[in-house]
C-alpha positions as CSV (number, residue, x, y, z in Angstrom):
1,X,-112.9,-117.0,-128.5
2,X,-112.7,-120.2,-131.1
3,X,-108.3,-120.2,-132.6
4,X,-110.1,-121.9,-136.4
5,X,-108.4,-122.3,-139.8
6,X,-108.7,-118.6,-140.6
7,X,-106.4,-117.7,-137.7
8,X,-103.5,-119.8,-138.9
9,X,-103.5,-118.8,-142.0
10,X,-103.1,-115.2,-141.1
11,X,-100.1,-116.1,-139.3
12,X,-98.9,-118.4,-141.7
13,X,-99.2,-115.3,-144.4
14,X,-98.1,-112.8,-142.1
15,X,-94.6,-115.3,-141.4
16,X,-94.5,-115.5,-145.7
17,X,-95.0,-111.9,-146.3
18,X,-91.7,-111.0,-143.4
19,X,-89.8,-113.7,-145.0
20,X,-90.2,-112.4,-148.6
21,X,-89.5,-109.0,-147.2
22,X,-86.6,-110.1,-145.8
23,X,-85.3,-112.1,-148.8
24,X,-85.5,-109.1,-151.0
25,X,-84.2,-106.9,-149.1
26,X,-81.4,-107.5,-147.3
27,X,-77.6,-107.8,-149.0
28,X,-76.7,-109.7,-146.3
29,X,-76.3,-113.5,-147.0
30,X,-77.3,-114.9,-143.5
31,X,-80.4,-112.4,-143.0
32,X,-81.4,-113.7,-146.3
33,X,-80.8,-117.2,-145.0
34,X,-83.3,-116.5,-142.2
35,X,-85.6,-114.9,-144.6
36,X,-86.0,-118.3,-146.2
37,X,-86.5,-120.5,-142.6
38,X,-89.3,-117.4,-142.3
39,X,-91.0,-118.6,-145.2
40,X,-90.5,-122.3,-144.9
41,X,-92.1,-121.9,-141.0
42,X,-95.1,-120.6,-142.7
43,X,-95.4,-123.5,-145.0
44,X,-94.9,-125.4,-141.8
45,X,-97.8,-123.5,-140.1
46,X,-100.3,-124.5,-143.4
47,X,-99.3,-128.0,-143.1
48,X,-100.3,-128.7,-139.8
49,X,-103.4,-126.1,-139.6
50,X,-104.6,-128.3,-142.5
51,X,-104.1,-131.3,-141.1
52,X,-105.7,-130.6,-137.7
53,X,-108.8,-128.8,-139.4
54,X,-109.5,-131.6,-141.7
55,X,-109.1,-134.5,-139.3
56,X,-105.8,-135.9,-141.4
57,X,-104.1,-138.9,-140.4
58,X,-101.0,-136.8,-139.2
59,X,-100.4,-136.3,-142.8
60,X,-99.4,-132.0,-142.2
61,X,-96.8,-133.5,-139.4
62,X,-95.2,-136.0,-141.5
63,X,-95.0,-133.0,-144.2
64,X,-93.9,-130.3,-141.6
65,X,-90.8,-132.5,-140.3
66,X,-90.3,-133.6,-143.7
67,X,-89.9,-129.6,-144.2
68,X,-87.9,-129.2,-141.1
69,X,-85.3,-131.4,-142.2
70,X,-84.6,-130.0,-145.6
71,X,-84.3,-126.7,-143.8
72,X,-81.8,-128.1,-141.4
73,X,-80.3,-129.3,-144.2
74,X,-80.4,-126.5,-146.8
75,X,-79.0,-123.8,-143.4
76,X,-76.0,-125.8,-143.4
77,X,-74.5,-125.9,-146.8
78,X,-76.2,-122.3,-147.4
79,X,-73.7,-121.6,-144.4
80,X,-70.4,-123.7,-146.0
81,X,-70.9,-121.8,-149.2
82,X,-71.4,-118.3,-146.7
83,X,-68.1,-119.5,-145.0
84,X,-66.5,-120.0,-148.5
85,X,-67.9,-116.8,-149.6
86,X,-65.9,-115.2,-146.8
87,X,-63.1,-117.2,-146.5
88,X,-62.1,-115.8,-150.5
89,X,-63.8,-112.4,-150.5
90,X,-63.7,-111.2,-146.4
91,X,-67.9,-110.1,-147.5
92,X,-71.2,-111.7,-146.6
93,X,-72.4,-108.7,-148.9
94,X,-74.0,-110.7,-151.6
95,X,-74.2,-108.2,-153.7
96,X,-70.1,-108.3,-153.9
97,X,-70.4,-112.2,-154.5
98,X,-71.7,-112.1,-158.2
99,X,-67.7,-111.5,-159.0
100,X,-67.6,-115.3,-158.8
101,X,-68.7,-115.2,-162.2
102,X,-65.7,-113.8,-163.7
């Protein structure tokens, strides 16, 4: 059995569809956070799937740990303002948080 282009792309929609699933549903600011990492792996995936089926110059790697380290860096002040959150309000529940408004 040939792994081509097709078979990376289910993955990589499969990873985007649980992320998005996972975004939406959950109340829960860090299973939201990990959500998003789902759905930035699958851009990941796409990156380097296209750059290895269309002979790139490592263009999808460069990309991919170009993605990698926004992630890295988006996780950690998504997790100061989740330690914030619960420093003030003792709740992860995001749902409780939009009484920062007021």
């Amino acid at each position: 059995m040939i792994i081509g282009l097709t078979h990376y792309l289910v993955i990589a929609a499969i990873l985007f569809a649980l992320g998005l699933f996972c975004v939406v549903t959950r109340t829960n600011a860090v299973g939201i956070l990990m959500g998003v990492e789902l759905i930035l792996n699958a851009a990941n995936i796409n990156f380097v799937a296209f750059d290895h089926f269309q002979g790139g110059l490592l263009t999808g790697q460069v990309f991919a740990a170009f993605a990698i380290v926004l992630a890295a860096a988006e996780a950690a002040d998504a997790l100061a303002i989740v330690l914030g959150i619960y420093q003030n309000m003792k709740t992860i529940d995001v749902t409780q948080a939009d009484t920062l408004r007021d």
